[in-house]
N, C-alpha and C positions, 0 to 999 in steps of 0.2 A: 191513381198512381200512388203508390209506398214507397214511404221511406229507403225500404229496405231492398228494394226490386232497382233501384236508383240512388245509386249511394254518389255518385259521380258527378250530380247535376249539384247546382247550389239551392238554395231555398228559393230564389227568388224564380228561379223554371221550374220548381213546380206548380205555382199560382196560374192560373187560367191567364191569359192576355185580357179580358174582359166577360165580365158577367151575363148568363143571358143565353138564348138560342139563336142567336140571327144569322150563325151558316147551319143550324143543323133543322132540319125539319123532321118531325115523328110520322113513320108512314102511313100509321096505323089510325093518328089523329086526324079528322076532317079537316078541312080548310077553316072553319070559325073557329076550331078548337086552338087549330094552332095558333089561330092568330090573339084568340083570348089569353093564351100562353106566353105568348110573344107580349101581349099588355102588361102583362103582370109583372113578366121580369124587366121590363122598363122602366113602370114603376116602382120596383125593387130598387134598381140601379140607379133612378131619383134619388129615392128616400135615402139611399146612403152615400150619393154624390152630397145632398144638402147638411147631413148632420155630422158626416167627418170633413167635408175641404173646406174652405175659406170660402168667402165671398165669390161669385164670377165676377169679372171686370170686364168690359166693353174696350171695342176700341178708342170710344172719345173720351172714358177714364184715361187708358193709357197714355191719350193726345195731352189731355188734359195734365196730366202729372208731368210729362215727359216736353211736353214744349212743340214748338212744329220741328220738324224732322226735311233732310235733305236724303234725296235719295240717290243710291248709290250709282249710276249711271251723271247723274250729276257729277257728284265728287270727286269720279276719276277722270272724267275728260275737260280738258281747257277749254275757255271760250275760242271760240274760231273767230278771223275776221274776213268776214261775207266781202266785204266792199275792197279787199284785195285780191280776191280769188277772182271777180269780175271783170277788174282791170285787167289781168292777164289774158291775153288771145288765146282760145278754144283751140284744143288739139286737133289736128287732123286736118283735113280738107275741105273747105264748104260748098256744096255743094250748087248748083246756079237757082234755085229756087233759094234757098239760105240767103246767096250774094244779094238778091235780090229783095226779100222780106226784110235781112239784118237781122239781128238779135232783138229778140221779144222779150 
């Protein structure tokens, strides 16, 4: 892609989205070739994820820096109270096997 064929796009679409052949296959390459292919720019893609980003961090750094965590299904709904919802009498009509057993 040039410059000049794409004046419209900003710099940052013109960069690849990621390094590497892993949707493109060569037809012409065997199956080991490619795959020795496919090593290499892996490798590649290592070698320069280690010496320009930061550290990786885990998630039990994260834990660990950040504290325990409440999750969001928590947060937004209030505690319910069970032992009022049971004293209330069940909808509808019971049926004579019901009348019979009672609530279990």
């Amino acid at each position: 892609c040039q410059r000049s064929s794409l004046p419209h796009l900003s710099k940052t679409q013109w960069r690849m989205a990621r390094l590497g052949t892993s949707n493109f296959r060569e037809k012409e390459k065997n199956f080991l070739v490619q795959e020795e292919t496919w090593r290499m720019s892996v490798e590649k893609e290592r070698q320069i994820e280690t010496i320009a980003h930061d550290a990786q961090k885990t998630y039990f750094d994260d834990a660990a820096r950040n504290g325990p965590t409440r999750s969001t299904a928590h947060s937004t709904h209030s505690a319910q109270d069970h032992k009022a919802a049971a004293v209330e009498r069940p909808a509808g009509k019971a049926s004579p096997l019901g009348l019979h057993w009672g609530i279990q």
